[in-house]
N, C-alpha and C positions, 0 to 999 in steps of 0.2 A: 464473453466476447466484448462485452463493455468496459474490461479492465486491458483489456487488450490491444483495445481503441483507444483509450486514455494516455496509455502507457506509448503507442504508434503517434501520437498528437503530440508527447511532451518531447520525445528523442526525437523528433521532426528537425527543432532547431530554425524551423520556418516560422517569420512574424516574430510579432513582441511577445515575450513573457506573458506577461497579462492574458494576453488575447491566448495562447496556447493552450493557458493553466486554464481559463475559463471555456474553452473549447473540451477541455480534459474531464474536467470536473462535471461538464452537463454532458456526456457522454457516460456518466455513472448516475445521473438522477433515475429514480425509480423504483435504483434497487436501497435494500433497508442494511441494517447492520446480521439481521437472525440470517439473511442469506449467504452467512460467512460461516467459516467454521469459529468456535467460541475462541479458541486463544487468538483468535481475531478482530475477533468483536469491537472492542474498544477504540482501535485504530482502525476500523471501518465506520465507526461513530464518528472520529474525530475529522475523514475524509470527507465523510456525504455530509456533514452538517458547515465544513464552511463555505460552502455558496450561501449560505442564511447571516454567516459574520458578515459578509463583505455585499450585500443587495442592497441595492440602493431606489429608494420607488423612484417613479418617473413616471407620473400621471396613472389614469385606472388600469389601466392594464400594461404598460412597460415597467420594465424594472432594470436595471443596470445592475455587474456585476463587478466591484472594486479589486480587480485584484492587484492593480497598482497600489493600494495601502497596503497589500501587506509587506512585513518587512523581508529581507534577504533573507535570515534566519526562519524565518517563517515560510516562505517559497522554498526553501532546499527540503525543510521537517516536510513539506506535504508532498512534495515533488516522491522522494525516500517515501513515507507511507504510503503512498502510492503504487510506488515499485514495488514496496514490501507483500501489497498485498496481492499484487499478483504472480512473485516470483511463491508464494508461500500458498497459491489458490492451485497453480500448475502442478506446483508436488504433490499435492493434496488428490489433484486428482489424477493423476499418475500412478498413484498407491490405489488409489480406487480403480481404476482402469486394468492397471497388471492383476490385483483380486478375483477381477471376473474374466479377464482371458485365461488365466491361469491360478484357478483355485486352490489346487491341490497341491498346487508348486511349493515345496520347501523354501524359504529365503534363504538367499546366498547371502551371506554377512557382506561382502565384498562388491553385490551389485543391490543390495536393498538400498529401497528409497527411501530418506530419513523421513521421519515423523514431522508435523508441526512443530513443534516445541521443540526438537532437536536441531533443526532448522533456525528456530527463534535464538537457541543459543549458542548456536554457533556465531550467527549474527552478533550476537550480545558479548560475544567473547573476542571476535575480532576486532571489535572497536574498543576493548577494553575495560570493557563495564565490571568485569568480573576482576580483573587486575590486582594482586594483595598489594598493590605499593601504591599504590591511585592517589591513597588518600593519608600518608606517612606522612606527617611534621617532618619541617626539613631539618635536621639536628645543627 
């Protein structure tokens, strides 16, 4: 639900950036990175820990959250990991969910629900990362 929210805050398109991103981002405090599935983990780290890059104190108990320092490139990678982790938390449990309505169900190749990692690399393939020619000297 809190990825949910986050993800409902940033496609709002309502207010400044800033104010969104740090509306989004405290809408996920609480939870850790172990409450992810592991090919997650890392970009669940790198999500819930930058409210700690960018706080700023402000006497004993306020604190400010700078999300106008970060850069452009910096607001799209988290805005995306963000998305990523709940477009990849949904199938996760969708796969978990079709299991216990329907245990005994054979998979149908044609309506199964990819895996994590299949997911991740489709992803990883779409933008090219995989590409044999990415990184060819130009002759």
């Amino acid at each position: 639900m809190r990825l949910q929210l986050a993800v409902k805050i940033l496609a709002s398109g309502k207010g400044q950036r800033k104010v969104r991103m740090d509306e989004a981002t405290s809408a996920l405090t609480g939870l850790i990175p172990e409450y992810f599935p592991a090919a997650l983990r890392e970009r669940a780290e790198r999500v819930l820990s930058v409210r700690d890059r960018v706080r700023r104190e402000r006497g004993s108990n306020l604190a400010s959250f700078r999300f106008d320092l970060l850069k452009g490139e910096e607001y799209a990678a988290l805005t995306q990991d963000i998305l990523i982790l709940y477009e990849v938390c949904i199938f996760d449990m969708s796969k978990e969910i079709r299991d216990i309505v329907h245990p005994n169900e054979k998979k149908l190749e044609i309506l199964s629900i990819p895996t994590m990692s299949e997911l991740l690399q489709y992803r990883r393939k779409r933008r090219g990362i995989y590409s044999r020619h990415r990184h060819r000297a130009a002759p």
